[in-house]
N, C-alpha and C positions, 0 to 999 in steps of 0.2 A: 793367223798371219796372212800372207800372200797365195796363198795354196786352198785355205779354207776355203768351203760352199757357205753361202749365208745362208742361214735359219729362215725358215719360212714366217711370215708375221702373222702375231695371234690375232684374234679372233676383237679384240678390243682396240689394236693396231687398226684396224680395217675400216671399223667402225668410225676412229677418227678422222682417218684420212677421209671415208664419205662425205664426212659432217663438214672439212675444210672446204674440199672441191663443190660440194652446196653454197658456204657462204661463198665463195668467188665466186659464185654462176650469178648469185642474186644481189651482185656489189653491181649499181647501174651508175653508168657516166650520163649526166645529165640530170635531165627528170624522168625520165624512162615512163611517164604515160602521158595520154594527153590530156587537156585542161578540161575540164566537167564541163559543160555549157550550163548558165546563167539558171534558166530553167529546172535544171536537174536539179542545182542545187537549195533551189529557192523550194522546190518537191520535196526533197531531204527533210529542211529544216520547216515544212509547216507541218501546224500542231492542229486540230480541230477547236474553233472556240467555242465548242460548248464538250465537254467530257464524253464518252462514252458511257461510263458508268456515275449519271450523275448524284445518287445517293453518297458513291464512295467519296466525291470529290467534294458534296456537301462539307461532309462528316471530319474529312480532312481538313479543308478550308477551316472549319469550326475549331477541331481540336487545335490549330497552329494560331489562333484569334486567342483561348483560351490561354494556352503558354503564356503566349507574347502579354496579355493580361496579368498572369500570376509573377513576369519578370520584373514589368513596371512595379507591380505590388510589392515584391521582394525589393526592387530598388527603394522604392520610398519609405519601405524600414529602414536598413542598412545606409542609403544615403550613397548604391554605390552610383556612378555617374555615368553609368554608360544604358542603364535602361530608365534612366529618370523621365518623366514627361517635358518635352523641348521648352518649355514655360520655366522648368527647374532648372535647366541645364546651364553649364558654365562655368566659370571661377568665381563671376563676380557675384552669382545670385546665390554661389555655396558662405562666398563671402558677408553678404546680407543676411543669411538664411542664420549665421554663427551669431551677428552682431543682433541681432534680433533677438534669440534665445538666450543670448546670455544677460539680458538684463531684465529688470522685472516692468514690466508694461502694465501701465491702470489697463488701457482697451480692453486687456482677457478677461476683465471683472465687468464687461460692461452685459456683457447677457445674463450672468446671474443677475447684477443689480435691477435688467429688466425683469425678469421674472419675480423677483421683493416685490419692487414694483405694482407687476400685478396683483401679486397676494394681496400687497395691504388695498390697493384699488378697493376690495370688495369690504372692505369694511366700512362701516357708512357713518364715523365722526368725522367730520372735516377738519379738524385741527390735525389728527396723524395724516388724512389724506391730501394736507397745504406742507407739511413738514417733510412727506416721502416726495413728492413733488420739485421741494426746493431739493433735497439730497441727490434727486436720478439728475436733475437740469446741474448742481454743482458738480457731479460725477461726471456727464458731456462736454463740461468745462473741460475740466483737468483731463480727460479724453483729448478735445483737442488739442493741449497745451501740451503732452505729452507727444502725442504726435509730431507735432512740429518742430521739437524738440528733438526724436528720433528722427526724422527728416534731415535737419542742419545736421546731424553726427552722422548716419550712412555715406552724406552728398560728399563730408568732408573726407571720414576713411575711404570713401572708395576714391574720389579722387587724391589723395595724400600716396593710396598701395595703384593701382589704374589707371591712374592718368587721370581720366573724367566718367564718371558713371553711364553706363549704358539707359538708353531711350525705355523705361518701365522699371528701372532696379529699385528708382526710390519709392515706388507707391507699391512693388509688390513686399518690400519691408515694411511698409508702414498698414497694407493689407494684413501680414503675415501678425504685426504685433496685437492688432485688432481679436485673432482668435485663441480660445485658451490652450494654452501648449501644450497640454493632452493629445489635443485633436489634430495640433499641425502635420501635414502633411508637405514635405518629407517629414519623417520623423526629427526633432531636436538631436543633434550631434554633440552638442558641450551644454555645462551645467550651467547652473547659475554663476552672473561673476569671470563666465571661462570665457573673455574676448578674444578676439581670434588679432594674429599678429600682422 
């Protein structure tokens, strides 16, 4: 009541109250230093440009080459699009890359049928070697007629879904059809048949 002595404060009491009257002391009105000169700070932030240790900086360099390496390589399994090589990248070349695998293309048959080709080359009647002749020249046909073919469809979906087709989308599909879809690189995303909408 009015008559009592107040209790001495503990020992955690004391503590706090320090801890307060610090942050007041160290609350500054202003900027409380002065400005670094230009100099100091351009001292700060330079680096050496050649490493101290330059084995370790090699080694580093390497293994982050390496990575960035095995990411691209993991993108162009999966197909995901943010480590694709910039030649892959985009909507419109995922969008070629789909219309391309989903149909069947003569071009993939066109390296085997070179290597027939060869085979029969070595055989020395010239009626099978005037007949393999006309079949590789009628197969470069229907090569390019397929082609072109694929050409008018890309130009048209991409412009139909894009507006108008970017500067390289139709001849890297019509590149892309040329090779057998084992080997394409991004990997195939849809089946046969699975056009994309």
């Amino acid at each position: 009541m009015f008559g009592r002595k107040k209790e001495a404060p503990t020992a955690q009491e004391t503590v706090d109250q320090a801890a307060a009257a610090d942050q007041a002391a160290n609350v500054r009105v202003g900027k409380g230093a002065p400005t670094p000169r230009r100099k100091d700070q351009v001292a700060a932030r330079r680096r050496p440009l050649v490493p101290d240790d330059r084995k370790a900086a090699k080694a580093a360099n390497r293994e982050a080459l390496r990575e960035e390496r095995m990411k691209t390589r993991r993108a162009l399994d999966t197909g995901e699009e943010r480590y694709l090589p910039l030649r892959d990248k985009g909507p419109n070349r995922r969008f070629v890359r789909d219309i391309v695998d989903a149909r069947w293309n003569i071009g993939e048959f066109i390296m085997i049928a070179a290597l027939v080709f060869v085979l029969f080359s070595f055989i020395q009647n010239i009626d099978v070697q005037l007949i393999v002749m006309a079949a590789f020249w009628v197969l470069i046909l229907l090569v390019i007629a397929d082609s072109f073919m694929l050409r008018r469809q890309i130009r048209k979906r991409l412009t139909a879904k894009f507006g108008a087709p970017n500067p390289g989308d139709v001849w890297y599909g019509v590149s892309r059809s040329l090779q057998l879809r084992r080997f394409r690189l991004p990997k195939p995303q849809v089946r046969h048949g699975q056009y994309p909408s």
